[in-house]
TORGU-201012 format. One record per residue (C-alpha): residue number from 1; residue in one letter; y, z, x. Coordinates in Angstrom, 1 decimal. Example, Ala and Ser with C-alpha at 12.3 -4.5 7.8 and 13.67 -1.06 7.14 Angstrom:
! residues 2
{atom 1 "A" {-4.5 7.8 12.3}}
{atom 2 "S" {-1.1 7.1 13.7}}
END
This chain:
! residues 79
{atom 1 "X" {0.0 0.0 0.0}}
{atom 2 "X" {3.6 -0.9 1.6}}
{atom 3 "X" {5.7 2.3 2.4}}
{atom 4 "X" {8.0 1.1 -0.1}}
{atom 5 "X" {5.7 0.8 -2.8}}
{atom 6 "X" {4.4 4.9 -2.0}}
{atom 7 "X" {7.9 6.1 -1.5}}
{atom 8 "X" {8.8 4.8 -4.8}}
{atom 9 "X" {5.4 5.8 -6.9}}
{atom 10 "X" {5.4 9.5 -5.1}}
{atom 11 "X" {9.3 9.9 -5.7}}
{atom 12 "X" {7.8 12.5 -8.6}}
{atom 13 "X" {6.2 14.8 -5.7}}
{atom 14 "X" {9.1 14.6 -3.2}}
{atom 15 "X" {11.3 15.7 -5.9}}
{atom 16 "X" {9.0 18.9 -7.4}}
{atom 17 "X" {6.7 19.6 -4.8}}
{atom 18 "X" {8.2 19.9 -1.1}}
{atom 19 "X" {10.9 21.3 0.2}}
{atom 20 "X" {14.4 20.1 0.4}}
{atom 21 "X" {14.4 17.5 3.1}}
{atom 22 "X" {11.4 17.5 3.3}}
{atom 23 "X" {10.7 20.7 5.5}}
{atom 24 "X" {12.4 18.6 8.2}}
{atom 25 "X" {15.7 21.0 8.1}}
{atom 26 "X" {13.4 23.8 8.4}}
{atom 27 "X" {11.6 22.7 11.6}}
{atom 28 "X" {14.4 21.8 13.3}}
{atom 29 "X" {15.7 25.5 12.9}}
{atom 30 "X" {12.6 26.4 14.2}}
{atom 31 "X" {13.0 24.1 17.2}}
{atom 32 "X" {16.2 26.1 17.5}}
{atom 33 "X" {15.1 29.3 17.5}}
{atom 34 "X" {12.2 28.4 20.2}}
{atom 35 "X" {14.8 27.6 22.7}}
{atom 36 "X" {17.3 24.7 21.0}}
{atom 37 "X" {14.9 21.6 21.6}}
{atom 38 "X" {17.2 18.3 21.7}}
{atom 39 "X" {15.0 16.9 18.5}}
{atom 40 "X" {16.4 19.7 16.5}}
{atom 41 "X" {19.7 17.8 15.3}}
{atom 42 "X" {17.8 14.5 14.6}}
{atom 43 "X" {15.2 16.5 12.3}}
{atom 44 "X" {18.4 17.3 10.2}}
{atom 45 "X" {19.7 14.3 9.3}}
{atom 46 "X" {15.9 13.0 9.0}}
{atom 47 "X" {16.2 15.7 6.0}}
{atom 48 "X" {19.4 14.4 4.8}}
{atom 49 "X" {18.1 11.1 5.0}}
{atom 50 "X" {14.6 12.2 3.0}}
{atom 51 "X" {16.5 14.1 0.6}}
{atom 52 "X" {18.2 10.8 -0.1}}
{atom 53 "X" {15.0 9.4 -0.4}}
{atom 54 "X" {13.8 11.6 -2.8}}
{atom 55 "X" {17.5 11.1 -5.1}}
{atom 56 "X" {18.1 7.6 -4.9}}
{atom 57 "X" {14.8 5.7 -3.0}}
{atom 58 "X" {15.9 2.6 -0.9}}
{atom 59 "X" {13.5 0.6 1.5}}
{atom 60 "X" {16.6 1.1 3.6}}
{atom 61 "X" {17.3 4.9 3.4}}
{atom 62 "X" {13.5 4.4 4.0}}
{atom 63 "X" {13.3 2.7 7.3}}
{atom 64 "X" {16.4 4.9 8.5}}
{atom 65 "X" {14.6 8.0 7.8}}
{atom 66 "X" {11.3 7.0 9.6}}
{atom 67 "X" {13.5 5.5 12.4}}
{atom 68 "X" {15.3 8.8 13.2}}
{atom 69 "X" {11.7 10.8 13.1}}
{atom 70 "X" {10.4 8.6 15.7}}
{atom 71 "X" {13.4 8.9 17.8}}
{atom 72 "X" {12.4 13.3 17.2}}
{atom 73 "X" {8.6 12.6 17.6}}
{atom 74 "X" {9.7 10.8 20.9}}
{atom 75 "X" {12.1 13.3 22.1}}
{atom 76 "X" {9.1 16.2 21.5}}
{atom 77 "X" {7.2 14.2 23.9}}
{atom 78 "X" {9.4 14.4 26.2}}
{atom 79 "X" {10.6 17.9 26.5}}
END
């Protein structure tokens, strides 16, 4: 199934059952807390973006919001 096509069947669940942003906001405060890890600011806005998702779904908001969790997921690596 395209990623488009389960973002916008599963916007129910994003909405009801997870928590805002995703859990991305919270993680990065945990990141924070173990010693302010440089992924820690991109995890936020890849909440803002997800909680955009999960208002208004766009293949576009989308693509953003996966692009700026691989930039974290790379930056975990890393450090």
């Amino acid at each position: 199934m395209p990623l488009w096509s389960a973002v916008k069947k599963e916007k129910h669940q994003l909405t009801e059952y997870t928590a805002p942003g995703a859990t991305r906001p919270l993680y990065a405060d945990f990141l924070d807390e173990a010693g302010s890890h440089p992924a820690a600011p991109l995890y936020r806005v890849a909440g803002e973006l997800w909680s955009q998702v999960a208002r208004d779904p766009s293949p576009e908001l989308v693509r953003q919001a996966a692009q700026v969790e691989e930039e974290a997921a790379e930056l975990l690596v890393r450090f």
